[in-house]
C-alpha positions in Angstrom: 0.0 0.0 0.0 2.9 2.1 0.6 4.5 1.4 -2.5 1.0 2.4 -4.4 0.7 5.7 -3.0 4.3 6.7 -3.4 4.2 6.0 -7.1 0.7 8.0 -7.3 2.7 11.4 -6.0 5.7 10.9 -8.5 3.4 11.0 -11.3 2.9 14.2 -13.0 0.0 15.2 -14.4 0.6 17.0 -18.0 -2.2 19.7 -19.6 -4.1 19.1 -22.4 -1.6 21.2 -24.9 1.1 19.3 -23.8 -1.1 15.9 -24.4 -2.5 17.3 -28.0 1.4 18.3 -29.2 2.8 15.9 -27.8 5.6 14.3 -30.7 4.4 17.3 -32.7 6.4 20.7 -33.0 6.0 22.9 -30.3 7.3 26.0 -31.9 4.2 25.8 -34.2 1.9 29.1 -34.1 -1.2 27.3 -32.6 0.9 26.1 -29.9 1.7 29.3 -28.7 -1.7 30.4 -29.2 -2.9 27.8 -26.8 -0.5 28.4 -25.0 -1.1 32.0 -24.1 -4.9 31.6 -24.6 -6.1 32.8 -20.7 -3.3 35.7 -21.2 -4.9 37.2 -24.2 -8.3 36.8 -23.0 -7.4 38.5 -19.8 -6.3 41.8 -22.0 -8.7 41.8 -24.5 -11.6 42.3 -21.5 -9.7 44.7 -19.8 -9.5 46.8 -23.1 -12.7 46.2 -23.6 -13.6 48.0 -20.0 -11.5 50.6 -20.6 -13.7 51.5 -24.1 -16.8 51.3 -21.8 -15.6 53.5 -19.3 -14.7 55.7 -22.5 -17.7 55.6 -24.3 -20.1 55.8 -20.9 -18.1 58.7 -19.6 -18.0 60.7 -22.7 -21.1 62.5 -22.5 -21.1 63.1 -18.7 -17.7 65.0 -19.6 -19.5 67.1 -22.0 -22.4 67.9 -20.0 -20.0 69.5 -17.5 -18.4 71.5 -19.9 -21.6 72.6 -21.5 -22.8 73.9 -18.4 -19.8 75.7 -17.8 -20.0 77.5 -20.7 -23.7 78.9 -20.8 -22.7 80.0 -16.8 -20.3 82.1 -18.4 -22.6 83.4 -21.3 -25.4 84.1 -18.7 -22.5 86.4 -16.5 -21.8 88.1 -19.9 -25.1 88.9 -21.1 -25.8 90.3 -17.8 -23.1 92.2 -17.4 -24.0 94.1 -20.9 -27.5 94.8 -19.6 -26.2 96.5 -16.5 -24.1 98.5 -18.5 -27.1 99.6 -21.0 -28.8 100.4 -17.9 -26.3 102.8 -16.5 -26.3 104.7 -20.1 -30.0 105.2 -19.8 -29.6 106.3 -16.3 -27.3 109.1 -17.6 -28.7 112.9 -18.3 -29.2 114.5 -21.4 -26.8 116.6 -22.5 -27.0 120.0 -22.3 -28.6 122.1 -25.3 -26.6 124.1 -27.4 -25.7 127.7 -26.3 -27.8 130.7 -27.9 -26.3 132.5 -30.6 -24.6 135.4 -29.7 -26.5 138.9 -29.9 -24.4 140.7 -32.3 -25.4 137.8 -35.0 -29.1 138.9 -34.9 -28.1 142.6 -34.9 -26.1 141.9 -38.3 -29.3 140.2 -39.6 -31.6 143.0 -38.6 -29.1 145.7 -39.8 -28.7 144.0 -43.4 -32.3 142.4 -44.2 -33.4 146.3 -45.6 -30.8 146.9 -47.5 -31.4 143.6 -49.7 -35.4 144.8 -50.0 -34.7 148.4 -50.7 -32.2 146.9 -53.8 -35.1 144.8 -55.0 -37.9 147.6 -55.0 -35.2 149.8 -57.2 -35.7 147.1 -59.7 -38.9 146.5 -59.7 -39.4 150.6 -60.4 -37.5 150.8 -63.4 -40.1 149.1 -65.9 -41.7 152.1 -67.4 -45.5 151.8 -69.2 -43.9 151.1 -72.6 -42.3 147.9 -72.0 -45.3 146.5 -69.8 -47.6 147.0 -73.3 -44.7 145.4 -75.3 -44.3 142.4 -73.0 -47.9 142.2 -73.3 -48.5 142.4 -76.9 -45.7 139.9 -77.1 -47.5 137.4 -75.0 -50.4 137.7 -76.9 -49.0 136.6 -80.1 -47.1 134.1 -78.6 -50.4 132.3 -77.9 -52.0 132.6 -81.0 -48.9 130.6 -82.7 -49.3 127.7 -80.5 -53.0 127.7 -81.1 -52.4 127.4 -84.8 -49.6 125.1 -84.8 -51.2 121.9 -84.0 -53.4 122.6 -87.1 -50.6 122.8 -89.3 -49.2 120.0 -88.2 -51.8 117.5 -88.3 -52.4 115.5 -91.5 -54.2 112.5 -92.0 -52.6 109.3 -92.5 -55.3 106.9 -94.5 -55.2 103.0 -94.7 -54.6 101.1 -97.6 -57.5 99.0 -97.6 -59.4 101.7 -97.1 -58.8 104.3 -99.3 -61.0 105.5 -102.2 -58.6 106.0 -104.8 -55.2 103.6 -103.9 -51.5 104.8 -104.1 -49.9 102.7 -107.4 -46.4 101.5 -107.8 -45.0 102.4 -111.1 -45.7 98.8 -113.1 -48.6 98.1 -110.9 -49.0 96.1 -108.0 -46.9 92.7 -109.5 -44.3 95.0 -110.3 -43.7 95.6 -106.2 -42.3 92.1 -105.9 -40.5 92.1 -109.0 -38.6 95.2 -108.4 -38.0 93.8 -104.1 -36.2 90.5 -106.2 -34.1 92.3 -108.1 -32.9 94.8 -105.5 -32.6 92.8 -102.4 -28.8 91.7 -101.4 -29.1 88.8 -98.7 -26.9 89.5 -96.3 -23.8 87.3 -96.0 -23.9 86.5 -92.5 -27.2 86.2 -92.2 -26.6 83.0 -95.4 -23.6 82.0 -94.0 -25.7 80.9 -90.6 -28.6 79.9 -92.8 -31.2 82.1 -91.1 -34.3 82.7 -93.2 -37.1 84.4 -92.6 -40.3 86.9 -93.0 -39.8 90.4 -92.2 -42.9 92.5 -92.1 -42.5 96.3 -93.2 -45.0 99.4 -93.0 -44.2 102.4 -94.9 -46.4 105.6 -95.4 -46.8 106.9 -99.2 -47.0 111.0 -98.6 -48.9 113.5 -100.8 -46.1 113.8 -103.3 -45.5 109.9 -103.5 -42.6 109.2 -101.7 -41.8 106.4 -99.2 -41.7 108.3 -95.8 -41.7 106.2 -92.0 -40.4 103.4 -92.9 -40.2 100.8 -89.9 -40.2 97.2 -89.0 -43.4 95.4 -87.3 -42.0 92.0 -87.3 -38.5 91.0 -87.9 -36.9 88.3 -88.2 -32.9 88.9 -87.8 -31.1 92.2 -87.6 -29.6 92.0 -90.4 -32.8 90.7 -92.4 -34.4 93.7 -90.9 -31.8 96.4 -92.0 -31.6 94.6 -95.6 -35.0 94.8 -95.7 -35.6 98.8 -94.4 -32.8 99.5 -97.0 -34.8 98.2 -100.1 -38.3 99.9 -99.1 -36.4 103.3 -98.9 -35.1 103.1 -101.5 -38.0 102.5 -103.9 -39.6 104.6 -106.7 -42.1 107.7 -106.4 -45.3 106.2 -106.2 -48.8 107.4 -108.0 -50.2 109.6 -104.3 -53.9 108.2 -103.0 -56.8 110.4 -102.9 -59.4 110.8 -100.7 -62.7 112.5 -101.4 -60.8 114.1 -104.2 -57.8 115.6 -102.1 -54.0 113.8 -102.1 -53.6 112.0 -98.5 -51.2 110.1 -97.2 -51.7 106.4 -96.8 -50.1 103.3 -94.7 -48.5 100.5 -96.2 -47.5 97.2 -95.1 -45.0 95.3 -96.9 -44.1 91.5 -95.9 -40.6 90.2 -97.9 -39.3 87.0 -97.2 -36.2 86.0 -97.2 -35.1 82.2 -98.7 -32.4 79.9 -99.7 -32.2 77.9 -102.3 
């Protein structure tokens, strides 16, 4: 029985890793990884309480230094409002001194010699020149009475007219003469830009194209091409109305192609 027991202590009892390895290498990686297995748990939970202390802490820290902040706000804000209070709480100032007395003595001693200056002029005029500036006046009105007479003429419609304006070659001979006298501009071909540009004109009492001007265009340069070849047209036969020459509107559409 002795014997037994003595040979139980001398054994040694070997870990699992040594059992699993054993007649393997030990200088393998998952040996040493076995090996320090309890070692690297231990660390990894005591980072992982140091992150939770972090993270739990975090906002308490903040809170603090928020509240410091609006304590220092509030001690600003009312220090300003004491000091707006002790401006208000000041007097006015003073008002501004008189003027001196010699000042309104200068004024008093001047003012008549500027209105006796004035009547002098005034008692100059002599009876003469107030009937002359009257007579004068007089006349003047009478011309701008008359002048908007003179200037008003009546401008008839084409399509209403009794006796029509004429171009020389009659009415086909309008866009005959527009073909052969229009120039298309070259930018406005180079860019391809076409169009129909409508003119009005007004024929006056002797014939002539007067007023010429664009109601719809197209392109500027379609426009000017196309004021340029109404001005310059012919001496029309006048329209009549109730037997007297008038002038009459015109209206003129040309378009502008490429072939």
């Amino acid at each position: 029985m002795t014997k037994i027991m003595s040979t139980e202590k001398s054994v040694k009892v070997e870990s699992m890793d040594e059992i699993v390895f054993e007649h393997r290498n030990k200088e393998y990686g998952a040996y040493e990884l076995r090996k320090r297995y309890k070692k690297n748990v231990t660390k990894a939970l005591f980072i992982a309480f140091i992150i939770l202390i972090i993270t739990a802490g975090t906002p308490f820290i903040m809170a603090l230094q928020n509240s410091g902040t609006n304590k220092i706000v509030d001690e600003t804000i009312q220090a300003n409002l004491e000091n707006i209070k002790n401006q208000e709480d000041e007097p006015p100032p003073p008002p501004p001194p008189p003027p001196p007395p010699e000042m309104e003595q200068q004024v008093k001693y001047t003012a008549p010699v500027v209105v006796d200056s004035v009547d002098e002029k005034v008692e100059i005029a002599t009876t003469e020149e107030m009937v002359n500036t009257t007579t004068n006046e007089e006349i003047t009105e009478e011309v701008v009475e008359t002048n908007p007479v003179i200037q008003e003429e009546e401008v008839v419609n084409f399509y209403v007219i009794e006796e029509k304006p004429e171009f020389p070659g009659g009415m086909e001979a309008i866009n005959k003469w527009i073909v052969e006298n229009v120039k298309y501009p070259e930018i406005a071909k180079e860019n391809g830009v076409t169009g129909k540009v409508f003119v009005q004109f007004v024929i006056d009492k002797n014939g002539k194209v007067t007023d010429v001007q664009i109601l719809r265009g197209v392109d500027p340069y379609l426009d000017k091409e196309a004021l340029r070849v109404v001005s310059a047209m012919p001496t029309w036969t006048p329209g009549k109305q109730r037997g007297k020459t008038v002038k009459v509107s015109f209206q003129l559409p040309i378009n502008f192609k490429l072939y």
